[in-house]
C-alpha positions in Angstrom: 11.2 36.7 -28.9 14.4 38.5 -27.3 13.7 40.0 -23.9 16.6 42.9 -23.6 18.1 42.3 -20.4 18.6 45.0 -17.6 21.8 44.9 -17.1 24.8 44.8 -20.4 26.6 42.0 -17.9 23.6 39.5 -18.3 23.9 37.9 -21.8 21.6 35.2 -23.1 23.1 31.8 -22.1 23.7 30.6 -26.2 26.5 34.3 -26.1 27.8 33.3 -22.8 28.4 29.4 -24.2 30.0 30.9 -27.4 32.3 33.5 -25.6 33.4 31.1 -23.0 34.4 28.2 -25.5 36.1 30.5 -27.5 33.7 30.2 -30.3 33.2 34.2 -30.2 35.9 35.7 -31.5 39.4 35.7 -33.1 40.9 34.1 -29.6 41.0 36.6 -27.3 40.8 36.5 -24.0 37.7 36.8 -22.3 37.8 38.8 -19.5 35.1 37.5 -16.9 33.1 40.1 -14.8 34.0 40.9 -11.2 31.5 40.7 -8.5 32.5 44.7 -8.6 31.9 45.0 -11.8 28.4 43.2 -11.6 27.4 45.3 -8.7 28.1 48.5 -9.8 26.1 48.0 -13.2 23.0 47.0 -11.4 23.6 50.0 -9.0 23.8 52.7 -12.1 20.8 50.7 -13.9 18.9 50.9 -11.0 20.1 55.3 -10.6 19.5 55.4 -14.7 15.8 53.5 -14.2 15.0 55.6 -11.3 15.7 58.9 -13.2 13.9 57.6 -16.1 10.8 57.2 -13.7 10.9 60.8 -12.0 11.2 62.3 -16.0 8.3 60.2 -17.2 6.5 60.7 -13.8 6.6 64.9 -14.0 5.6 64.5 -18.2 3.2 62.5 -17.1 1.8 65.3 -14.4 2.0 68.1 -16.7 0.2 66.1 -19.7 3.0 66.1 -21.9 2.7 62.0 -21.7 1.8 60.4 -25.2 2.3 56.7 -24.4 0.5 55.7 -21.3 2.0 51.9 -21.8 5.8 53.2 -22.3 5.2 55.2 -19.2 4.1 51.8 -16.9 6.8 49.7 -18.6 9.3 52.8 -17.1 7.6 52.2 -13.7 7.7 49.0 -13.5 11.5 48.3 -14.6 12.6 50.7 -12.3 10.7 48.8 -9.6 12.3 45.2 -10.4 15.4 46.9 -10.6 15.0 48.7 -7.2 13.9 45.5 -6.1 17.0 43.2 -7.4 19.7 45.8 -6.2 18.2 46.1 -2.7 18.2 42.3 -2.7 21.7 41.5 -3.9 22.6 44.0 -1.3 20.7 42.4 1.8 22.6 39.2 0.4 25.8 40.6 0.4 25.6 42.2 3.7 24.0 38.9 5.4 27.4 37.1 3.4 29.6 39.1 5.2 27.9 38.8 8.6 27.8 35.2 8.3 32.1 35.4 7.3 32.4 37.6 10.5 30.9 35.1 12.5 32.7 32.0 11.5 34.7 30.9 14.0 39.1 30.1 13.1 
């Protein structure tokens, strides 16, 4: 069973393992993801989830909704990635209070 992951960054361990020994390819470089990089695509799956939500959300108030369990799936990955974001952001922000405090 594969689970698709939410975010195109996060790749099953065995991929990861294969790119990084250099196993994956024809030798090229891998180039590793940025914290930046990382962030941002868990901000624009969190925006894309969210949008995906409010569609399903108004089809689903004017009964144009055919799959019920598509619809809670929708909700609920929008949720954990609402959730993850907000977290990683609160981490970040406590991060850098905790740097601002350290005394030289």
């Amino acid at each position: 069973m594969y689970i698709t992951p939410l975010s195109p960054i996060i790749t099953p361990l065995a991929e990861r393992e294969n790119s990084l020994s250099g196993n994956g390819g024809e030798g090229a470089s891998v180039k590793q993801p940025t914290f930046l990089d990382v962030f941002n695509n868990i901000y624009a799956e969190a925006v894309s989830t969210d949008r995906q939500k409010s569609e399903d959300m108004v089809r689903l108030m004017l009964g144009d909704a055919d799959d019920i369990e598509q619809i809670q799936m929708n909700l609920q990955k929008a949720e954990i990635a609402l959730e993850l974001f907000v977290n990683i952001r609160n981490t970040v922000s406590d991060a850098y209070n905790e740097i601002i405090r350290m005394n030289i």
